[in-house]
mmCIF file as Biopython writes it, N, C-alpha, C and O atoms, coordinates in Angstrom:
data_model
#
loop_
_atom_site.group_PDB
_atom_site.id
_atom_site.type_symbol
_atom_site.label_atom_id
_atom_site.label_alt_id
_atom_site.label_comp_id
_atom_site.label_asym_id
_atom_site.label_entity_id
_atom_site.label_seq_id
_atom_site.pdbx_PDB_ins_code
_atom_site.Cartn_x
_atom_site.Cartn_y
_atom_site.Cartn_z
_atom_site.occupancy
_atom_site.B_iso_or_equiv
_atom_site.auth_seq_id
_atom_site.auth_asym_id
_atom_site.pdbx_PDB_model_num
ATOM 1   N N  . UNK A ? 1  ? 0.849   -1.172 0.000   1.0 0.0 1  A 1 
ATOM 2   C CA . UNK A ? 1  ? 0.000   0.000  0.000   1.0 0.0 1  A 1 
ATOM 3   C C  . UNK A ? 1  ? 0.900   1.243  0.000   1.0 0.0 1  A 1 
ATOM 4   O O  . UNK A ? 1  ? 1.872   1.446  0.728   1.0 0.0 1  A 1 
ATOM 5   N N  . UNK A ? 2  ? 0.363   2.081  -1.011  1.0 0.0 2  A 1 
ATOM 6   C CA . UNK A ? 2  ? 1.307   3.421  -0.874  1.0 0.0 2  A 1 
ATOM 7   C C  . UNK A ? 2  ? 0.499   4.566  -0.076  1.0 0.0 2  A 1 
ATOM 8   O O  . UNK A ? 2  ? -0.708  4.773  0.054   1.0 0.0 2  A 1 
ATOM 9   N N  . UNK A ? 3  ? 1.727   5.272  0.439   1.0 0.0 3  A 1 
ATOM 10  C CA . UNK A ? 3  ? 0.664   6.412  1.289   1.0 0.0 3  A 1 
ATOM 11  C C  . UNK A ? 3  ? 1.403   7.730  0.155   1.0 0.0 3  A 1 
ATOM 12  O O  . UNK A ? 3  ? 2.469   7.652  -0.456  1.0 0.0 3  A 1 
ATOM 13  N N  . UNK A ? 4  ? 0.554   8.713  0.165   1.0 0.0 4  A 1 
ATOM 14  C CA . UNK A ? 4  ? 0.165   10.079 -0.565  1.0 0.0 4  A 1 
ATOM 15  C C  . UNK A ? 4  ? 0.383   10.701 0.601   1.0 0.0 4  A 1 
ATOM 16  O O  . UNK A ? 4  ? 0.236   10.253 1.738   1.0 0.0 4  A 1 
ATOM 17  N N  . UNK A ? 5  ? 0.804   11.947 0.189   1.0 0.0 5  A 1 
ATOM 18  C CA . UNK A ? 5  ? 0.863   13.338 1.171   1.0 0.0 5  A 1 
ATOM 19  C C  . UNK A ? 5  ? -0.253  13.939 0.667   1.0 0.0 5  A 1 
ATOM 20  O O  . UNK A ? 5  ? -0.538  14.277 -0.482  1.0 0.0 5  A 1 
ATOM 21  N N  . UNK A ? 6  ? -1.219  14.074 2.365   1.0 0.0 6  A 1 
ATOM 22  C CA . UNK A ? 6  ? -2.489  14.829 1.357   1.0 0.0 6  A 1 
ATOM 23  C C  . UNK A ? 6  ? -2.078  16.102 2.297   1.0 0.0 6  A 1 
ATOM 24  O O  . UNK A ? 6  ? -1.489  16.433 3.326   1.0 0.0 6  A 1 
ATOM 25  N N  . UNK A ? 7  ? -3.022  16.687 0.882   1.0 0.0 7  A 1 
ATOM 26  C CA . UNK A ? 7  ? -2.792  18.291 1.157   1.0 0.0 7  A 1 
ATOM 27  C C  . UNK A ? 7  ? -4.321  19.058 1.728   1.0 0.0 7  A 1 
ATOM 28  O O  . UNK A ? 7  ? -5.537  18.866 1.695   1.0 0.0 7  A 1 
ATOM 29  N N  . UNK A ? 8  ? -3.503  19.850 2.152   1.0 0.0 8  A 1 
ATOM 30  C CA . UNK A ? 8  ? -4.566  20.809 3.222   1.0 0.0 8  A 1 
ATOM 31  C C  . UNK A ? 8  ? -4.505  22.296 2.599   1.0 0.0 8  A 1 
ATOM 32  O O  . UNK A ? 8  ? -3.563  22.853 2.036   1.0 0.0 8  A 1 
ATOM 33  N N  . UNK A ? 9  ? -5.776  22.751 2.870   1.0 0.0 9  A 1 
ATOM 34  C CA . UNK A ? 9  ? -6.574  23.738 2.405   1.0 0.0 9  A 1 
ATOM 35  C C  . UNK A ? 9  ? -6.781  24.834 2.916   1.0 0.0 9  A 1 
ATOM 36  O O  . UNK A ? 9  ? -7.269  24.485 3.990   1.0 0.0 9  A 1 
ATOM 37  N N  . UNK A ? 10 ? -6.760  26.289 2.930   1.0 0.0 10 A 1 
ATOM 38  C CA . UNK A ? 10 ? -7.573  26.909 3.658   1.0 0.0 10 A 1 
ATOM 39  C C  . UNK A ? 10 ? -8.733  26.604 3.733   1.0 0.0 10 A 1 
ATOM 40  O O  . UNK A ? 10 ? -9.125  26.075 2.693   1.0 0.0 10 A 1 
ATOM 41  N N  . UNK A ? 11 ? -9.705  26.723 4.731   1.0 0.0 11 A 1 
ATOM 42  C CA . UNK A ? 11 ? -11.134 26.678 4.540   1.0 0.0 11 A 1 
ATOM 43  C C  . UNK A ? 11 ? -11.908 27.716 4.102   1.0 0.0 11 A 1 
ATOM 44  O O  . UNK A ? 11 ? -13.078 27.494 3.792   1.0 0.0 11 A 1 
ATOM 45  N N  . UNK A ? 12 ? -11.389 28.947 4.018   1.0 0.0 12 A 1 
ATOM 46  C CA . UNK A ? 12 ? -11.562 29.885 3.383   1.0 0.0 12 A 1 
ATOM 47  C C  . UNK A ? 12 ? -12.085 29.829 1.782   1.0 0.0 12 A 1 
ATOM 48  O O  . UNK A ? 12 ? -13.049 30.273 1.159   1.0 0.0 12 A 1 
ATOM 49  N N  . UNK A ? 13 ? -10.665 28.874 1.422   1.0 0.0 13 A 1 
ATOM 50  C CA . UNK A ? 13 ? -11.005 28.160 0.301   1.0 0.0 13 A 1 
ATOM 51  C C  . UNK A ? 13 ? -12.108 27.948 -0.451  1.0 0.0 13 A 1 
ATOM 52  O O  . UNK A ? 13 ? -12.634 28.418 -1.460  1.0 0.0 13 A 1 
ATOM 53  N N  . UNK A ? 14 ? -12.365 26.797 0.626   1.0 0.0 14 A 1 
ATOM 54  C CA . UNK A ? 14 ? -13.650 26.028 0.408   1.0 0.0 14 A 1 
ATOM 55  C C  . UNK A ? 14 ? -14.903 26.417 0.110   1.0 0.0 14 A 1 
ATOM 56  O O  . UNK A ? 14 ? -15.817 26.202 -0.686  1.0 0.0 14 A 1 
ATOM 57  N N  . UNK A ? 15 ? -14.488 27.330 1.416   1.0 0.0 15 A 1 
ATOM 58  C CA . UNK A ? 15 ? -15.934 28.067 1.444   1.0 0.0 15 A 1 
ATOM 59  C C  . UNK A ? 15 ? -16.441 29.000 0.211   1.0 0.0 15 A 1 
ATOM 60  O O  . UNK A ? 15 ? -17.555 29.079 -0.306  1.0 0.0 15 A 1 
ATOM 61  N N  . UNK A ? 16 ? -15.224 29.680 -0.076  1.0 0.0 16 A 1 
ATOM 62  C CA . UNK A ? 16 ? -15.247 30.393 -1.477  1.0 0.0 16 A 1 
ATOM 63  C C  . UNK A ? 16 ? -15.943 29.103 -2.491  1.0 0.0 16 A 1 
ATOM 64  O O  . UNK A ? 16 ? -17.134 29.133 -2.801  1.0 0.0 16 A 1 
ATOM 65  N N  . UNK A ? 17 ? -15.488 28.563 -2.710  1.0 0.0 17 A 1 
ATOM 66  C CA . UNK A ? 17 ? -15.873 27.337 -3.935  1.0 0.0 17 A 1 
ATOM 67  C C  . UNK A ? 17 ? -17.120 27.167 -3.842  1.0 0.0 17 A 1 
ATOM 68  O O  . UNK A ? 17 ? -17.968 27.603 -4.619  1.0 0.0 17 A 1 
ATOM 69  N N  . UNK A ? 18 ? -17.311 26.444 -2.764  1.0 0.0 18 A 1 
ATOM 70  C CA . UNK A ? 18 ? -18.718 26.027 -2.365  1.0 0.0 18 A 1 
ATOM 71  C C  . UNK A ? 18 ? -20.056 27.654 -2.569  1.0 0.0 18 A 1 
ATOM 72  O O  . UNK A ? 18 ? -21.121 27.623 -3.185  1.0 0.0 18 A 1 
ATOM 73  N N  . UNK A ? 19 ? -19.560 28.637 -1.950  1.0 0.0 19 A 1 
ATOM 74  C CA . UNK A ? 19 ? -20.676 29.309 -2.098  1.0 0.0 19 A 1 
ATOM 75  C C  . UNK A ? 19 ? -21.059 29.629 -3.393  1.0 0.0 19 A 1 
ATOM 76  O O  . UNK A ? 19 ? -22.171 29.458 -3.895  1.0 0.0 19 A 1 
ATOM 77  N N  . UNK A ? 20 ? -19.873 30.197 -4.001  1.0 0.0 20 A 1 
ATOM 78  C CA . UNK A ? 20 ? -19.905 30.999 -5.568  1.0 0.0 20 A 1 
ATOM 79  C C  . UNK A ? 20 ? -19.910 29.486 -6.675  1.0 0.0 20 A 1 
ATOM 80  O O  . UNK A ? 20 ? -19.576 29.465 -7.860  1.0 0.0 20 A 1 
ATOM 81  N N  . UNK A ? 21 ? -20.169 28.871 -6.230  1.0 0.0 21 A 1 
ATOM 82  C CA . UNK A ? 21 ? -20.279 27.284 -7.048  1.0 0.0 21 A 1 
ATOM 83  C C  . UNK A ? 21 ? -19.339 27.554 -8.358  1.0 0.0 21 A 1 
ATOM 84  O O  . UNK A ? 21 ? -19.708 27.035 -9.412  1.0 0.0 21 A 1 
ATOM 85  N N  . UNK A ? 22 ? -18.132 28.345 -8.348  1.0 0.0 22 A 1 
ATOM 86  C CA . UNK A ? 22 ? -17.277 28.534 -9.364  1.0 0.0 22 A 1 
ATOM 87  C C  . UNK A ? 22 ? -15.811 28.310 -8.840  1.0 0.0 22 A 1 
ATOM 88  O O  . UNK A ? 22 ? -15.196 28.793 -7.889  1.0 0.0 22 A 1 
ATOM 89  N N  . UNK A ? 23 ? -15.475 27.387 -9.827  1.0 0.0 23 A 1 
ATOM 90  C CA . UNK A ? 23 ? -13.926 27.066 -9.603  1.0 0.0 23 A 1 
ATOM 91  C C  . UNK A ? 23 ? -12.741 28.104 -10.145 1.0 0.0 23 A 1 
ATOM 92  O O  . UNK A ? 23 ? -11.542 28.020 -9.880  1.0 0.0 23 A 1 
ATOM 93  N N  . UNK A ? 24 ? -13.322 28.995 -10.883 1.0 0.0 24 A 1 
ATOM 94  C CA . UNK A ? 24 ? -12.234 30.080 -11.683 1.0 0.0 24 A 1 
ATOM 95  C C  . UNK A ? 24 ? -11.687 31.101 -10.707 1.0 0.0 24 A 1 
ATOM 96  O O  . UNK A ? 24 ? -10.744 31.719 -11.203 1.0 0.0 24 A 1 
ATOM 97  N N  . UNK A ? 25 ? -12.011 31.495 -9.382  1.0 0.0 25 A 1 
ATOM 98  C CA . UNK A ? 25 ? -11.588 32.173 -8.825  1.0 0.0 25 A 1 
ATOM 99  C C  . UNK A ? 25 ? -10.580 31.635 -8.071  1.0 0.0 25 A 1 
ATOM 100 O O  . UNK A ? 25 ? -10.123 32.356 -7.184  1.0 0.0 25 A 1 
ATOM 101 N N  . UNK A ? 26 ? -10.000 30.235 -8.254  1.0 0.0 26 A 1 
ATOM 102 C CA . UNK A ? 26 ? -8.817  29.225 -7.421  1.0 0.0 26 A 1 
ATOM 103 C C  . UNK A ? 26 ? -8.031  28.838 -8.175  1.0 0.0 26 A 1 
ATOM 104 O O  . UNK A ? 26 ? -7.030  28.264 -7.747  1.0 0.0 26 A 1 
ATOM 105 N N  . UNK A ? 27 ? -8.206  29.003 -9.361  1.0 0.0 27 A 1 
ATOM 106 C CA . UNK A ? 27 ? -7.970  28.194 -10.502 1.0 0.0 27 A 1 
ATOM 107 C C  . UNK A ? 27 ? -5.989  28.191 -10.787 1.0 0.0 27 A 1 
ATOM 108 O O  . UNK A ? 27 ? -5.226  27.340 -11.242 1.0 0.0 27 A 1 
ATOM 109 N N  . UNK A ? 28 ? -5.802  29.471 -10.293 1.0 0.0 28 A 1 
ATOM 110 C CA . UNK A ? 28 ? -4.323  29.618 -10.132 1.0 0.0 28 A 1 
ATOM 111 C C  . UNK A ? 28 ? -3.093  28.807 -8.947  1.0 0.0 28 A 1 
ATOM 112 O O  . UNK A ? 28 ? -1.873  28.770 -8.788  1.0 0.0 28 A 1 
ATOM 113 N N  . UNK A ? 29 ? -4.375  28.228 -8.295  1.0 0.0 29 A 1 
ATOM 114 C CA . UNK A ? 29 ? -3.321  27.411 -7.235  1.0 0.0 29 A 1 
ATOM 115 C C  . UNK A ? 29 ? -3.267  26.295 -7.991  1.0 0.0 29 A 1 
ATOM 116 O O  . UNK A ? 29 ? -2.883  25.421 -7.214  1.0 0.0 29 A 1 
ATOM 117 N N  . UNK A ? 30 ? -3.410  25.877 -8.928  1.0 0.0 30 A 1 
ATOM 118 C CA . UNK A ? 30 ? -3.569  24.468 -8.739  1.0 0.0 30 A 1 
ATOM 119 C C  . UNK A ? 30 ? -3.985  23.524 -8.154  1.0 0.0 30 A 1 
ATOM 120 O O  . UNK A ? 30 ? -3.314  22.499 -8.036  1.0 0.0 30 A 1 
ATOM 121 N N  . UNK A ? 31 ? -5.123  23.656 -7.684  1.0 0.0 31 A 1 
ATOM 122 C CA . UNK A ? 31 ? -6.087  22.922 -6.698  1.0 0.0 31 A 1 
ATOM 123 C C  . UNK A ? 31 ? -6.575  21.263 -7.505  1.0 0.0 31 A 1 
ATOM 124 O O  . UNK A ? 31 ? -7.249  21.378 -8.528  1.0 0.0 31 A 1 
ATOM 125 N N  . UNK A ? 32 ? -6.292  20.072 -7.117  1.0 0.0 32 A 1 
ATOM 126 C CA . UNK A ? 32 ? -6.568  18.988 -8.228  1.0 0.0 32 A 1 
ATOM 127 C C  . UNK A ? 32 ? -8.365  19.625 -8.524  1.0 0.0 32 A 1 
ATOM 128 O O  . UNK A ? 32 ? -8.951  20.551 -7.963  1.0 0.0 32 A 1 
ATOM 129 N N  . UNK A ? 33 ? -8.811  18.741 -9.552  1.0 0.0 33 A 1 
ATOM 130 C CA . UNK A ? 33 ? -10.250 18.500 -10.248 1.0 0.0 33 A 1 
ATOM 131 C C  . UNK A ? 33 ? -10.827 17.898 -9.258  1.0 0.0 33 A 1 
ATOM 132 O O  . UNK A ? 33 ? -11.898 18.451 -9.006  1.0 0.0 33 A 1 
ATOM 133 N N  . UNK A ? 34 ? -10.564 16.844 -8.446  1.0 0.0 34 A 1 
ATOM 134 C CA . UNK A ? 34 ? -11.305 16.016 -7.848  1.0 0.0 34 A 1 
ATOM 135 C C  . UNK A ? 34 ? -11.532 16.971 -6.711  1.0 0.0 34 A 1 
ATOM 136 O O  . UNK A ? 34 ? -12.585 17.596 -6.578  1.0 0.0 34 A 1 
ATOM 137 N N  . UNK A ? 35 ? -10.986 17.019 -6.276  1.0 0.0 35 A 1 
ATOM 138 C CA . UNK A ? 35 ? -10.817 18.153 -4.754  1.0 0.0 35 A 1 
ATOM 139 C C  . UNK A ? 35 ? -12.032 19.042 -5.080  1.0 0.0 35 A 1 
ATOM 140 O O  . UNK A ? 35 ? -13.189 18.944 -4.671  1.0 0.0 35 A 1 
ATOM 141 N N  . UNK A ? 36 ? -11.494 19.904 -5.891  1.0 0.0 36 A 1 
ATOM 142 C CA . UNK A ? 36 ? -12.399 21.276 -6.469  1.0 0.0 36 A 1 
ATOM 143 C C  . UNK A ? 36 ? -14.541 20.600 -6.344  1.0 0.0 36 A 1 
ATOM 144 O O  . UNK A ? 36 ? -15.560 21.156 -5.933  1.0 0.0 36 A 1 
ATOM 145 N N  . UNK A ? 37 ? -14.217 19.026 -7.033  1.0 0.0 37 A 1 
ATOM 146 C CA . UNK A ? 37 ? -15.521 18.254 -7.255  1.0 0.0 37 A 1 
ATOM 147 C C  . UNK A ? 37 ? -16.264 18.251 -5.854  1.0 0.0 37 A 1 
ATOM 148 O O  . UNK A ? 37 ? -17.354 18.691 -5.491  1.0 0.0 37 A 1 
ATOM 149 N N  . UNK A ? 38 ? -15.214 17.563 -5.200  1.0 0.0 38 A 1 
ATOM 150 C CA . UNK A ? 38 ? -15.828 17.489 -3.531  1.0 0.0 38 A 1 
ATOM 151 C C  . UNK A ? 38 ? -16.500 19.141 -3.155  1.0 0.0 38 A 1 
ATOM 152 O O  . UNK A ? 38 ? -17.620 19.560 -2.863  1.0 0.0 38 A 1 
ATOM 153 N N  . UNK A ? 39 ? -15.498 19.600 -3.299  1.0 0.0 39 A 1 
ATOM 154 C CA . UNK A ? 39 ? -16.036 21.200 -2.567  1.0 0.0 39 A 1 
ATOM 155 C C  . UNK A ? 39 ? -17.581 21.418 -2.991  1.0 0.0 39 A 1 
ATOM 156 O O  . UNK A ? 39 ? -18.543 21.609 -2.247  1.0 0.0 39 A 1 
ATOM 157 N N  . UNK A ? 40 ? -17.535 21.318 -4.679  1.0 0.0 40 A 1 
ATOM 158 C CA . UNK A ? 40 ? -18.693 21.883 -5.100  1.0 0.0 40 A 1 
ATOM 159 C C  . UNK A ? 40 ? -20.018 20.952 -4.124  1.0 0.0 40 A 1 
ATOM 160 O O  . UNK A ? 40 ? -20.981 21.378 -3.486  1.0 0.0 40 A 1 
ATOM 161 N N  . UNK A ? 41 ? -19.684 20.018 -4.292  1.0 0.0 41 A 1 
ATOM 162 C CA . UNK A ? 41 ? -21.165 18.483 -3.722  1.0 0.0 41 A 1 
ATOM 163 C C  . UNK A ? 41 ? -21.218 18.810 -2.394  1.0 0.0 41 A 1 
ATOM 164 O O  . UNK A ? 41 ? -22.386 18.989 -2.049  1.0 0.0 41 A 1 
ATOM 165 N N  . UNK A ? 42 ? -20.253 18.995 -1.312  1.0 0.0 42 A 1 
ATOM 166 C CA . UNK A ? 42 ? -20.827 19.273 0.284   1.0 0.0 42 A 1 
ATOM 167 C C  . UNK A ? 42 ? -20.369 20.259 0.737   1.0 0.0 42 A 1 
ATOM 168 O O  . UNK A ? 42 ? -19.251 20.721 0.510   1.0 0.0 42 A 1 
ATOM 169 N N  . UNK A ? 43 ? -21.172 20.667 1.408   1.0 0.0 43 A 1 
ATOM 170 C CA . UNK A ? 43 ? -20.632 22.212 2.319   1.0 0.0 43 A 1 
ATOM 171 C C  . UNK A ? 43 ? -19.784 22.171 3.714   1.0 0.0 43 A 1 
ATOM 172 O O  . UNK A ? 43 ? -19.828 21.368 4.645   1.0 0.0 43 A 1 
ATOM 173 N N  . UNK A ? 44 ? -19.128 23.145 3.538   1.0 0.0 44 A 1 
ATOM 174 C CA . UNK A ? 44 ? -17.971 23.333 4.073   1.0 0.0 44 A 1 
ATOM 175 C C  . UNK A ? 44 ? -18.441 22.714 5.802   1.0 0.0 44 A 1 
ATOM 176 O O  . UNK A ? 44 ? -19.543 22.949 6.299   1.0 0.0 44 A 1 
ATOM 177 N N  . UNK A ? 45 ? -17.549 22.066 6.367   1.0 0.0 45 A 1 
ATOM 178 C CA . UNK A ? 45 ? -17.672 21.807 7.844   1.0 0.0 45 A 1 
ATOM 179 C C  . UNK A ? 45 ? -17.544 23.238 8.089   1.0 0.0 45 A 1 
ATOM 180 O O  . UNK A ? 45 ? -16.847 24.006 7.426   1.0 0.0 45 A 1 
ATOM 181 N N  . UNK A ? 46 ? -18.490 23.627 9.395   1.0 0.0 46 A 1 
ATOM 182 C CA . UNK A ? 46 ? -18.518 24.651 10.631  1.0 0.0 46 A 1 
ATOM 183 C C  . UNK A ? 46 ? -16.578 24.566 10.803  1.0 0.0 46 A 1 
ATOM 184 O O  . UNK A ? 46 ? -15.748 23.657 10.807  1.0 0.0 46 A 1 
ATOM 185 N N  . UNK A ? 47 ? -16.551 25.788 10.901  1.0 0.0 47 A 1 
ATOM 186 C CA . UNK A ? 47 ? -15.228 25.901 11.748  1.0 0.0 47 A 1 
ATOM 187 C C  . UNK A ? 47 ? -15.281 27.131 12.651  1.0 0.0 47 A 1 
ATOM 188 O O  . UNK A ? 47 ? -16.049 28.088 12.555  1.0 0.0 47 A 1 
ATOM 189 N N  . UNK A ? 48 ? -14.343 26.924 13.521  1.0 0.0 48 A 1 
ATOM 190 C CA . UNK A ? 48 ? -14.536 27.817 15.178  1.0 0.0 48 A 1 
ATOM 191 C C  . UNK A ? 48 ? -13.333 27.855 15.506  1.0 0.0 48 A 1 
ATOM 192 O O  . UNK A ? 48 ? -12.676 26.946 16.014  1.0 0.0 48 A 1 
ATOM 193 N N  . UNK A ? 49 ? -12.874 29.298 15.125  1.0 0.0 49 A 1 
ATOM 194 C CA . UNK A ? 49 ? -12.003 29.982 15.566  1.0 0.0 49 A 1 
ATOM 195 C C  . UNK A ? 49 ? -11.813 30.954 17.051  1.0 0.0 49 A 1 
ATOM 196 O O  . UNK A ? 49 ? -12.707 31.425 17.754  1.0 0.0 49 A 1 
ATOM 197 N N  . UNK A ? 50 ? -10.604 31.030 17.187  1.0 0.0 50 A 1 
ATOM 198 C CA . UNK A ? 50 ? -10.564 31.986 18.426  1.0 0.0 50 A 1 
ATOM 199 C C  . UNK A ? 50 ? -9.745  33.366 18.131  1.0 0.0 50 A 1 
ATOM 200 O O  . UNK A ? 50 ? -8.658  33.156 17.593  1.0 0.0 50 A 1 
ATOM 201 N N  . UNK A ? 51 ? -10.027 34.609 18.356  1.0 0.0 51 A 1 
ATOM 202 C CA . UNK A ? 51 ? -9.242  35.571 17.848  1.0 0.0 51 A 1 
ATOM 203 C C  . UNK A ? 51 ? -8.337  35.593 18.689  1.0 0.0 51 A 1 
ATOM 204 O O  . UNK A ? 51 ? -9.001  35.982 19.650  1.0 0.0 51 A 1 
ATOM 205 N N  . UNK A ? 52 ? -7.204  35.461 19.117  1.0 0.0 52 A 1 
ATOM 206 C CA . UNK A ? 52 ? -6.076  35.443 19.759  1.0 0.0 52 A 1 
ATOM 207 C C  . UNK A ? 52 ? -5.724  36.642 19.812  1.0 0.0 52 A 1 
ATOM 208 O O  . UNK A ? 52 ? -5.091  36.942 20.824  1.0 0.0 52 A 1 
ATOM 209 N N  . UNK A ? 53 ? -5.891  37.355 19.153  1.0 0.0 53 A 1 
ATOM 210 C CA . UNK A ? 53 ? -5.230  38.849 19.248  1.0 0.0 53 A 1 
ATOM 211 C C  . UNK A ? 53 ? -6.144  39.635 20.217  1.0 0.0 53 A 1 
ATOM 212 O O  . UNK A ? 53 ? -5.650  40.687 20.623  1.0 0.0 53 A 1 
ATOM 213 N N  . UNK A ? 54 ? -7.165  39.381 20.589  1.0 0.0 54 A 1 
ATOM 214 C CA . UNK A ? 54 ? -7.706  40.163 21.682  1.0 0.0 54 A 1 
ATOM 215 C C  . UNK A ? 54 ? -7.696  39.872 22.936  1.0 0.0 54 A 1 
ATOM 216 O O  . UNK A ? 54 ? -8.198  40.611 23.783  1.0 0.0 54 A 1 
ATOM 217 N N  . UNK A ? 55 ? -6.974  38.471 23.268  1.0 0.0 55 A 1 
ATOM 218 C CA . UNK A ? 55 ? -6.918  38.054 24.985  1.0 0.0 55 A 1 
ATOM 219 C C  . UNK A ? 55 ? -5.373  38.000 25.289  1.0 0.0 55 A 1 
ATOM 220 O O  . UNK A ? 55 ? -4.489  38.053 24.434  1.0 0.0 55 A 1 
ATOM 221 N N  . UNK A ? 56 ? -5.198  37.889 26.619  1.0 0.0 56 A 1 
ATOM 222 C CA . UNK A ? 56 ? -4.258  37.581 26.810  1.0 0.0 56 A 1 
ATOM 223 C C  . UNK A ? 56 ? -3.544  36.568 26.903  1.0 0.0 56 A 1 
ATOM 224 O O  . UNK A ? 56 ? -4.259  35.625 26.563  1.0 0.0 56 A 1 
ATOM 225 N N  . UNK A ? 57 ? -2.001  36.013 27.308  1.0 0.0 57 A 1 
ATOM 226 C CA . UNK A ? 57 ? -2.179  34.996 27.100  1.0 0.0 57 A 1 
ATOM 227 C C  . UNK A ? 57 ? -2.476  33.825 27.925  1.0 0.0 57 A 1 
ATOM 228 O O  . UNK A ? 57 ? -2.587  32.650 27.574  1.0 0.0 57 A 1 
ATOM 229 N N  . UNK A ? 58 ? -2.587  34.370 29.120  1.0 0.0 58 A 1 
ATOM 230 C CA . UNK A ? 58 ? -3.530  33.407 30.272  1.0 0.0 58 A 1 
ATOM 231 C C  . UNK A ? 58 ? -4.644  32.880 30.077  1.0 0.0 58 A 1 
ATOM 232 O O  . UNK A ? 58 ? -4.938  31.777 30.539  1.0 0.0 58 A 1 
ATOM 233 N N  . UNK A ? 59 ? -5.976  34.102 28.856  1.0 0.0 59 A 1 
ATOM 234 C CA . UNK A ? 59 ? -6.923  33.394 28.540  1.0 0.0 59 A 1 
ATOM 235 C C  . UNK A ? 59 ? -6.927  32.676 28.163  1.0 0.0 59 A 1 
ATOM 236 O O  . UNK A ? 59 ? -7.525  31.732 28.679  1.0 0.0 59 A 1 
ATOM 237 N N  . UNK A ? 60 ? -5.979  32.481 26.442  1.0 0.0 60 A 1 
ATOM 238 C CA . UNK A ? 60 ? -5.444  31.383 25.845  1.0 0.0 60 A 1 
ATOM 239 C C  . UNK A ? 60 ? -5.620  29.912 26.740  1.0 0.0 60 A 1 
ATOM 240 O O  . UNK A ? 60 ? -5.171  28.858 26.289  1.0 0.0 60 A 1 
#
């Protein structure tokens, strides 16, 4: 069995793809076809960020 280095995304990305259901605005990274396919068919997982720049770092 061979293993692949998979590659990671902004989700930003994604989300771009998925909403504007257009691949031409990515089109310069080189993002594979298949990848780009997935994006379009399911929507982006929830993601939950923390702004770090406004606490300190105890809140952290």
């Amino acid at each position: 069995m061979s293993t692949r280095d998979r590659r990671t995304y902004d989700h930003r990305l994604r989300e771009l793809v998925w909403r504007t259901q257009d691949t031409s605005s990515v089109a310069c990274l080189s993002i594979p076809r298949s990848t780009l396919d997935d994006w379009l068919r399911c929507p982006p997982n929830p993601v939950v960020t923390l702004d770090e720049l406004d606490q300190e770092v105890g809140e952290l």
